[in-house]
C-alpha positions in Angstrom: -11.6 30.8 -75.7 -13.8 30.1 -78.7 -17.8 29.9 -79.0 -17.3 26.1 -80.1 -15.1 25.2 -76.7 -17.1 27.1 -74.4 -20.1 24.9 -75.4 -17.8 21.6 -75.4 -17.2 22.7 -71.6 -20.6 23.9 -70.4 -22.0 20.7 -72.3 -19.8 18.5 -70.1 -21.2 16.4 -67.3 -18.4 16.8 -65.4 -18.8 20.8 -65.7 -22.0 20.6 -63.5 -20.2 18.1 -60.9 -17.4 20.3 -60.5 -19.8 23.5 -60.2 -22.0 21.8 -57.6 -19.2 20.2 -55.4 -17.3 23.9 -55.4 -20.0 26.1 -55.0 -21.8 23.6 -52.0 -18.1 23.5 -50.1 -17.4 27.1 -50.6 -21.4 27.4 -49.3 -20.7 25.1 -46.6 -17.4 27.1 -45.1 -19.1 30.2 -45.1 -21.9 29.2 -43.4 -19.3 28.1 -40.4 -17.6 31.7 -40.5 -20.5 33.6 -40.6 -22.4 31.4 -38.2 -19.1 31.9 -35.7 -18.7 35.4 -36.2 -22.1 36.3 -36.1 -22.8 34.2 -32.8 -19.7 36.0 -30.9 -21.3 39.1 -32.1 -24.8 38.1 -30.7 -22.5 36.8 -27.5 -21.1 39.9 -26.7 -24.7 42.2 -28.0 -27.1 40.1 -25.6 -24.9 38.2 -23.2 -21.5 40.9 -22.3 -21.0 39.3 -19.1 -20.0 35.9 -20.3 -17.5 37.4 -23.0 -15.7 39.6 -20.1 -15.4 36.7 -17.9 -11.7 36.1 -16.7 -9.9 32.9 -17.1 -8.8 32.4 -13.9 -9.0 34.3 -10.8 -7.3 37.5 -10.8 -6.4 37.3 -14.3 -6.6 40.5 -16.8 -7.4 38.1 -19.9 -10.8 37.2 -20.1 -12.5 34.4 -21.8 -13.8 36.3 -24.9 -9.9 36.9 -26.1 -9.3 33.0 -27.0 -13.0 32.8 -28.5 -12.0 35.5 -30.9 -8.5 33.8 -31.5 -10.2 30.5 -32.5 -12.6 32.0 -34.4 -9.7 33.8 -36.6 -7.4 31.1 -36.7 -10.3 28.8 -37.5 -11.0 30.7 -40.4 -7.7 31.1 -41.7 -7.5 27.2 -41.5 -11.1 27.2 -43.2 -9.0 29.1 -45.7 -6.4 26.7 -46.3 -8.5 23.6 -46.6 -10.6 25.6 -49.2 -6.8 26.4 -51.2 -5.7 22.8 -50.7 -9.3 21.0 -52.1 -9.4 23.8 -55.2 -5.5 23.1 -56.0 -6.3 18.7 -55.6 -9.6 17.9 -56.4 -11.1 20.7 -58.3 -8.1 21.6 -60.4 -7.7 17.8 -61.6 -11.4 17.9 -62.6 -11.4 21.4 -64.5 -7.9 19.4 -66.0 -9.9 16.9 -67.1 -12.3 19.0 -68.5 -10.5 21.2 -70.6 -8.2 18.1 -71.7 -12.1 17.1 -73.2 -13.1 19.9 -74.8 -9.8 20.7 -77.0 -10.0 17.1 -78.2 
């Protein structure tokens, strides 16, 4: 990419919009990740008990195997939403970008 683009892009208004919306999303999910890891971890450091608590009576599975389910799956669908708004949103403003600065 040339000098004289590069400034045509960092120059654009709609440069900083798409840098602020991306970086406060991407901000924003991991916050929730490490916020749910990290509590499960400070679940099973200060309160074992709970997390070793069976489902039901005389069941062998206990409560903290679904927490840790959720919290994978959860981010896996954190994930995904991240793919699908960088491939819509974010990709149509970098398009519209670009399209800008090789006028």
């Amino acid at each position: 990419m040339s000098a004289d683009i590069y400034k045509k892009v960092r120059a654009n208004p709609k440069f900083a919009e798409l840098e602020g919306k991306r970086s406060r999303f991407a901000l924003l999910l991991t916050a929730i990740v490490m916020v749910s890891y990290y509590g499960m971890m400070m679940i099973v450091a200060f309160a074992p008990d709970f997390m070793r608590t069976p489902i039901s009576a005389g069941s062998t599975l206990t409560i903290g195997v679904p927490i840790g389910a959720v919290i994978i799956i959860g981010s896996w669908l954190l994930t995904g939403w991240f793919v699908s708004r960088s491939n819509g949103e974010f990709d149509a403003i970098n398009n519209e970008i670009v399209k800008e600065a090789t006028k």
